[in-house]
N, C-alpha and C positions, 0 to 999 in steps of 0.2 A: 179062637176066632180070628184073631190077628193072623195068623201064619194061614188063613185062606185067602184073606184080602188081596193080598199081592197075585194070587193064583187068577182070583175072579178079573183082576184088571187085565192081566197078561191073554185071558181068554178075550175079555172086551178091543184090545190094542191090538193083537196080532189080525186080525181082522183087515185092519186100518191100515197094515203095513206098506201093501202097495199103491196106497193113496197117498202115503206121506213119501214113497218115494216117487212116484210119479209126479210130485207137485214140485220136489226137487230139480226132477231135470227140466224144467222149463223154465225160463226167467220170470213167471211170475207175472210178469208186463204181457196183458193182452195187446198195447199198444205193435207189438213186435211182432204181430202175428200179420203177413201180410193178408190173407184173406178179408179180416175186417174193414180194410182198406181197399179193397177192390169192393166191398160191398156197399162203401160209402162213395165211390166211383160211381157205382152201377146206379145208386143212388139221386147224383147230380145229370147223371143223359138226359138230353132232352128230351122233351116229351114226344111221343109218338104223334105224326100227323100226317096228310095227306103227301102235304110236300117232303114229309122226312121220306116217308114209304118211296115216292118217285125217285128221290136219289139214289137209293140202292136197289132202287131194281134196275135202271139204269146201269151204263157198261162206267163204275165207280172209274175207273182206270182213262177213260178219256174225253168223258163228260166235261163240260165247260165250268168254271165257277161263277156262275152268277149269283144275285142278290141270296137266291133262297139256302144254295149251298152255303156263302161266306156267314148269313145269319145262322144256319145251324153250326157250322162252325164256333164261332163266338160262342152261342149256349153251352157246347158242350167244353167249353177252357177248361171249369172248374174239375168235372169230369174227368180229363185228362191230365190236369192236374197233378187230384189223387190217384191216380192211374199209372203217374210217372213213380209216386212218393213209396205205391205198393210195390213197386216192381223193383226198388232197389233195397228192398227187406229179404234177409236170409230164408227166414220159419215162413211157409205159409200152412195153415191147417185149414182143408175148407170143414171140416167136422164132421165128412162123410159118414155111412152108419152104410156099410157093405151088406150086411146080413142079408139083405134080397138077393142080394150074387149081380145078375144080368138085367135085375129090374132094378135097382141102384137107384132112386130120384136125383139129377144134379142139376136143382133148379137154376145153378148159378151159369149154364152154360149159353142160353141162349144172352141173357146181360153182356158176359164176356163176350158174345158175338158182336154184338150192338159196340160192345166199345172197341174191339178189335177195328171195325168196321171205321170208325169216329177216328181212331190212331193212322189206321192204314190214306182214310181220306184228307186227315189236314197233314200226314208226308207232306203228298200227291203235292200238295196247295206248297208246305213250304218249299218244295225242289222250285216249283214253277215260279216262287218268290227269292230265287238265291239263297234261301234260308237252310242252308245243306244238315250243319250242325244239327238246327231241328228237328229235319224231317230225319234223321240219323235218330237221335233219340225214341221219337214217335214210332218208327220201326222196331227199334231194339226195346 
């Protein structure tokens, strides 16, 4: 009975194999994964409102900055923030699952729009404030 033991585990493990290597090639640290990080961006955008909608439908490239642009602004710091912190991580994995092919869900795209959108508008503001360095990063 001993000399099957080792047979029955070896059927149980080899199974497992390429979970224990797979678990290898990663660091282990979700922290490292930039996607999680953009989702906690996506997260901090401000909230959706009449006045957010006006802005971007609006020509974003040569609109004025008044009150209601510089407060969306401000809300969305934190936003861009972690927006800057995910963008300078190597790994990102969004977890996609292809198996549909062309029907693919990537709920995470229109967010990314929204923040693109939030990046591309406070450049705009720091060019217009001398703020070059900034709006340099905010682009890239």
């Amino acid at each position: 009975m001993l000399t099957r033991t080792p047979k029955l585990y070896l059927l149980v493990a080899l199974p497992l194999l390429p979970l224990v290597a797979a678990a290898q090639t990663t660091s282990g640290n979700l922290g490292d994964n930039a996607a999680l990080r953009y989702w906690q961006a996506f997260a901090q955008l401000p909230r959706p409102s009449p006045a957010t909608a006006k802005i971007f439908d609006a020509d974003w490239n040569t609109m004025p900055f008044d009150a209601a642009v510089v407060k969306y602004l401000d809300e969305g710091a934190t936003a861009l923030k972690l927006f800057h912190r995910a963008a300078k991580l190597e790994h990102c994995d969004w977890g996609i699952d292809s198996e549909d092919g062309p029907a693919t869900l990537l709920p995470q795209v229109q967010k990314a729009r929204e923040l693109a959108n939030l990046a591309s508008l406070r450049a705009r503001y720091r060019m217009e404030k001398g703020q070059d360095a900034g709006a340099v990063d905010d682009l890239l």
